[in-house]
N, C-alpha and C positions, 0 to 999 in steps of 0.2 A: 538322843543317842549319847550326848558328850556327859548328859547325867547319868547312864548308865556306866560309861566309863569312868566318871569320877570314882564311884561308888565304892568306898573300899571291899565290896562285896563280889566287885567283880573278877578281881582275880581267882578265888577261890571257886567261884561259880564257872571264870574262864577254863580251868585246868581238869575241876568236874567234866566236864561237856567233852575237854578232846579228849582227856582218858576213857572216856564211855564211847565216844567215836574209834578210838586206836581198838579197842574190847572187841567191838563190832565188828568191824573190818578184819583184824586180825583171828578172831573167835572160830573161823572156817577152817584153820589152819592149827588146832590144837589135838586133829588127830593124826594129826601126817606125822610118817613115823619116820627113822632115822635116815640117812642118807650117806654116801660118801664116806668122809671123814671123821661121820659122828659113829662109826662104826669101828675101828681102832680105836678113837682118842674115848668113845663113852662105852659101846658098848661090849668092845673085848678087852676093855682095861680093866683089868682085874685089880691095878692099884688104887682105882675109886671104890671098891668094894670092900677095904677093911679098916676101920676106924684109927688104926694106928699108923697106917700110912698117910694121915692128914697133911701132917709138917712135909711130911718128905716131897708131896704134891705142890705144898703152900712155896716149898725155896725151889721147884722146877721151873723148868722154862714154862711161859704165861702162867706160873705158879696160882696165881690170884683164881685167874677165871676155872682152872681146871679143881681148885677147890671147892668152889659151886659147883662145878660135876660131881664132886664128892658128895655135896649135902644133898642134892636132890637124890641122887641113890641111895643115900642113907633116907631120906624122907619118901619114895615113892619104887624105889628100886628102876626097872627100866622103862619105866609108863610113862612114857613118851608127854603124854598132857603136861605133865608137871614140870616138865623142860621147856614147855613151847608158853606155858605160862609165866616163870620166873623172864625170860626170854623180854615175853610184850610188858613184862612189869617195868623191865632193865627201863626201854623204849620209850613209857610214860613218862617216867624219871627223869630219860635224857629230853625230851621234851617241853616237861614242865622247864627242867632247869636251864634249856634255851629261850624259852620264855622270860624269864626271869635275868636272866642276864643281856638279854638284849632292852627290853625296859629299862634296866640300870644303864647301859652304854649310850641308850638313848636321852636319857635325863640327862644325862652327862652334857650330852652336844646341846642341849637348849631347845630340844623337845619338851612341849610341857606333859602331863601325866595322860590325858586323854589318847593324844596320840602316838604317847609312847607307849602306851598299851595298846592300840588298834594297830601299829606296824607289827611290833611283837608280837599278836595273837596271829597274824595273818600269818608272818612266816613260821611262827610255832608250828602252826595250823598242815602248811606246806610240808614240814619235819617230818610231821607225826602222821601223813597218811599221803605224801609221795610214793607211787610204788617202785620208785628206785631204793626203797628202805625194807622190801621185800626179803631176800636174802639177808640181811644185817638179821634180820626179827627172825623170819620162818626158818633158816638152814642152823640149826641149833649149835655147831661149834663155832658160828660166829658171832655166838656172846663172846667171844675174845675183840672183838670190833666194838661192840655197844658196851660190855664192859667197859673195856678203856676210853671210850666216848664220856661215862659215865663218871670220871675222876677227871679225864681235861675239864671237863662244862666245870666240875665243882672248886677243882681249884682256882680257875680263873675267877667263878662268883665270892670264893674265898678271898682271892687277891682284891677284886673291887671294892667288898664288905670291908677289908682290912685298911686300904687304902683313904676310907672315909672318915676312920673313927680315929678320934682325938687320946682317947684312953688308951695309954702305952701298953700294959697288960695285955687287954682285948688283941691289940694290936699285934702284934709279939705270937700271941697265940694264934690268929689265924697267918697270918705269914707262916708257922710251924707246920697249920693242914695244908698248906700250898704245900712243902716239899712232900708231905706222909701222901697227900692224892701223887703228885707226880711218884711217884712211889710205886705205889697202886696203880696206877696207868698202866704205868711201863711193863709192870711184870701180870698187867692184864693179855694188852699186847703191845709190841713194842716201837709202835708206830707213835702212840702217845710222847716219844721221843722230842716233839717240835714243842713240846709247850714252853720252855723258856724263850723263844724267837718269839712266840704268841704274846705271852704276857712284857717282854718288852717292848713292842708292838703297839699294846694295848696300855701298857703305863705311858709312854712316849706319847702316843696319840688322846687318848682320855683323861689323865691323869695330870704330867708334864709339859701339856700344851707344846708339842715340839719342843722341848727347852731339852736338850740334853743332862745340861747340871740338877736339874728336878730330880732327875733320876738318881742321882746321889744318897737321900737319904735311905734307900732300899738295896745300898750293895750289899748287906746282910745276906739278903735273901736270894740276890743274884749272883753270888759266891757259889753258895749253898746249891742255887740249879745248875750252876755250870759246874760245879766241883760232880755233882751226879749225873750228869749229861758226860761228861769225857769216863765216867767211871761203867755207864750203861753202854755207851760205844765200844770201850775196848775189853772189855768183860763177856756182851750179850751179842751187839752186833759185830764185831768184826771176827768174831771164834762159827758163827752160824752164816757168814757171810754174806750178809744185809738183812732186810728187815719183810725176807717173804716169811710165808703162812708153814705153819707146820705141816699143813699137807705136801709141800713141798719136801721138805724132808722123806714121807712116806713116798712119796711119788720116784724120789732117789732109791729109795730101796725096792721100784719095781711092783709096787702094792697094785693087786687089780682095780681094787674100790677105790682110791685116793681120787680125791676131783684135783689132780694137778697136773691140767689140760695141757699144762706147756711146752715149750722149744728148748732141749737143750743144748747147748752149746753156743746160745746166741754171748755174739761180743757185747760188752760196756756201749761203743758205738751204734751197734742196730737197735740197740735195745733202748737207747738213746732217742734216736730218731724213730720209731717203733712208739715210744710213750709222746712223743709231740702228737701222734694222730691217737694215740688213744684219748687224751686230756681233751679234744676236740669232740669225741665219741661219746665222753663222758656228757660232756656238754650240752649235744644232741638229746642225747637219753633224759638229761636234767628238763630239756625239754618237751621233747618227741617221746614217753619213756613207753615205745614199744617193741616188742621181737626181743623183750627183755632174755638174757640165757644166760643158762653158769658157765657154757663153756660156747665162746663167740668162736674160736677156730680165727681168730685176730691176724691178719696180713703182718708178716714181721717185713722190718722196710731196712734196704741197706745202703740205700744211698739217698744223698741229702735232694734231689731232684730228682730221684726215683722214683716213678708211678707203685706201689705195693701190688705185688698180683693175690687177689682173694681165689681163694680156694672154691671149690666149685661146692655146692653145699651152704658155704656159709651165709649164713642168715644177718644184714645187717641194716642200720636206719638208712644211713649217708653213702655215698662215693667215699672211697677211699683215699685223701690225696696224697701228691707226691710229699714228703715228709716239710720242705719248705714254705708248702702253701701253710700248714697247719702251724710250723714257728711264728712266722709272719701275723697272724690269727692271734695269737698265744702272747705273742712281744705287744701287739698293739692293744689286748686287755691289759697287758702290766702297765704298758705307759699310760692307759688311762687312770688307772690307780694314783698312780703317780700326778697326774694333770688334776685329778680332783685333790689329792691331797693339797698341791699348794693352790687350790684357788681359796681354801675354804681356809676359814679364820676360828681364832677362838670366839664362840657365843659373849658377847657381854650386855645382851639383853635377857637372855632364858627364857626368850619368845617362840618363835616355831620351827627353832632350829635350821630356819633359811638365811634369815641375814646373816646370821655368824658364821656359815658354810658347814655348817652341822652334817646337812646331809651330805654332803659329798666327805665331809670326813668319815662318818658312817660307811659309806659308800666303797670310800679308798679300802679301808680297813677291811674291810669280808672279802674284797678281790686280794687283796693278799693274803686273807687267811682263806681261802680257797687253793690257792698253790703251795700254799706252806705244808697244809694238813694233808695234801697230794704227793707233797716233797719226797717223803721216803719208797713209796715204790712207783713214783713217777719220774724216776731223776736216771743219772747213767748207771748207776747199782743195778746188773742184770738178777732178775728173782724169773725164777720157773716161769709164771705166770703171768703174762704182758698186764692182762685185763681182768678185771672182778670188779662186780657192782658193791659190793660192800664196802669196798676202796675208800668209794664216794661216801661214805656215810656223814661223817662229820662234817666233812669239807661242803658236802652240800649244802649245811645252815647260810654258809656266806651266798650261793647261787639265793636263797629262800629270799636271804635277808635284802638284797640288790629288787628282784620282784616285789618284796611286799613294799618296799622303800620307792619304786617306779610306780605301783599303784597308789601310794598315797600322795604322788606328784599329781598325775593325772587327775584325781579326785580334785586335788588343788585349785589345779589349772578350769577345772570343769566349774569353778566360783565356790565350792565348800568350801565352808567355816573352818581355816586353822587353825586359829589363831585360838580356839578351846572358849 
């Protein structure tokens, strides 16, 4: 096995095999026709149907992704297939390129190449045919999700690539595609918003060894994110007031088709304590992912000790708790982040990434990028819409990446060879 891993044949052979598995899986799903929101925004938008309204689409809100609405009607008109294909293409993409950067993250901590690739194929693996990724692929205006999915994973593989190379030039230039992806992200959708706290995060922890002053020779470039991070807040989010879905918007004008299931008038506060038990639900599903639904009919909860009363009807995994049991829950994943980050050391063997505290570094790092990539519509920002599985999309890599990192423990403990 560790020879097949060595192999430099095998990534290539890796990424074959799950894009043919995502094909497979996904391939049932390339006649189902539009839905919802793909109904306004594709097919009674008449501004994706003339070639000269391109730009005008390319500088709108998620200008990015509603310009591949454009090409696919310009290449296929409203044939549905050819939407649900670019769709699962996005999907392999973001996949492969979680692959690939988890490999790299893992080099990093003092995993050697064997089992930096057997964690990263597992959780790739997890990525790319969880059916909590169901909705992200099949409900076709949530290429606005997998889109901007598709510029975070690149910029970050951007920023690591950049971070390694000695050549000023090289260098210089991908630090440049970090802002252009963050770019792209954001006006995919604009949740993509967290990736400067991500890549500081991820220079801090991989890069800087904890050192704070490390981090100094890259204020260039974290200028640059923050100087567009305050300029995306008060420009995109705070004129649309926060960073829900444009069916929300339709949904304000009363649209019968809009899927934007939600409560309005809910306060900053319920909607607060309302996301503690959704972020817990999420969880479930990450685990449990059944009675999956676009529209959950979600228990809105208004007080901090409040039992939530579920509506009769609704369909869900878990009990619903009172809003405090699920903070409590919620606070003791952070501090465990936390707990493993300082036990774990820098690697100065580049052994199996246990002496050095690799994996718990590893480890810390996805449980906060799991809440980070939650942060915008799991936070007191009330948006239409409590709950949506597509939410989860990104943020799930880190739930992947914890699992395939706990099965490679176990495998350990079981007397396999790690040491490669």
């Amino acid at each position: 096995m560790d020879n097949i891993l060595k192999s430099r044949w095998f990534t290539p052979a890796f990424l074959l095999v799950m894009a043919a598995s995502v094909v497979v899986v996904y391939s049932g799903t390339f006649s189902a026709g539009f839905h919802f929101d793909d109904i306004p925004l594709i097919v009674e938008n008449t501004a994706l149907r003339a070639p000269e309204n391109f730009f005008g689409l390319l500088m709108g809100q998620r200008g990015v992704t509603m310009a591949t609405f454009a090409l696919n009607y310009a290449a296929g008109g409203l044939d549905v297939t050819g939407y649900h294909i670019v769709n699962t293409a996005i999907h392999i993409i973001n996949a492969s390129l979680a692959y690939l950067l988890l490999t790299a993250t893992l080099a990093k901590s003092g995993f050697n190449v064997e089992r930096s690739r057997k964690i990263a194929a597992v959780a790739a693996l997890f990525f790319a045919l969880h059916p909590i990724q169901t909705q992200s692929v099949t409900y076709i205006v949530q290429r606005m999700e997998s889109l901007s999915a598709l510029f975070y994973l690149a910029a970050l593989l951007a920023f690591v690539k950049a971070a390694g190379l000695n050549a000023k030039p090289r260098r210089i230039a991908l630090y440049g595609s970090v802002v252009v992806f963050y770019i792209l992200g954001f006006y995919s959708k604009e949740v993509a918003v967290t990736l400067p706290a991500v890549i500081f995060l991820y220079d801090l922890f991989f890069i800087s060894s904890l050192r704070l002053k490390a981090l100094a020779p890259r204020w260039p470039l974290y200028l640059a994110l923050v100087v567009l991070l305050v300029y995306f807040i008060v420009s995109t989010v705070v004129p649309a007031g926060g960073f829900g879905d444009l069916s929300e918007e339709i949904a304000r004008s009363s649209s019968p088709i809009s899927a934007g299931f939600g409560v309005a008038g809910i306060s900053a506060y319920e909607y607060l304590l309302t996301e503690f038990n959704v972020i817990i639900y999420y969880i479930a599903l990450l685990f449990v992912p059944v009675n999956q639904n676009l529209d959950y009919d979600f228990p809105i909860s208004s007080g901090l000790f409040q039992t939530p009363v579920v509506r009769d009807g609704a369909v869900l995994n878990i009990p619903i708790p009172m809003p405090a049991v699920s903070l409590v829950i919620i606070l003791m994943i952070i501090g465990s982040g936390f707990w493993l980050l300082l036990r774990s050391r820098p690697s100065r063997t580049g052994g199996d990434g246990q002496s050095g505290g690799g994996r718990a570094r590893v480890a810390a790092f996805f449980i906060f990028w799991f809440f980070i990539l939650l942060s915008p519509t799991s936070s007191f920002i009330p948006i239409l819409d409590v709950i949506f599985e597509h939410r989860l999309y990104l943020a799930s890599l880190g739930f992947f990446t914890l699992v395939a990192l706990f099965i490679d423990m176990v495998f350990s403990w079981g007397g396999e060879d790690v040491s490669g």
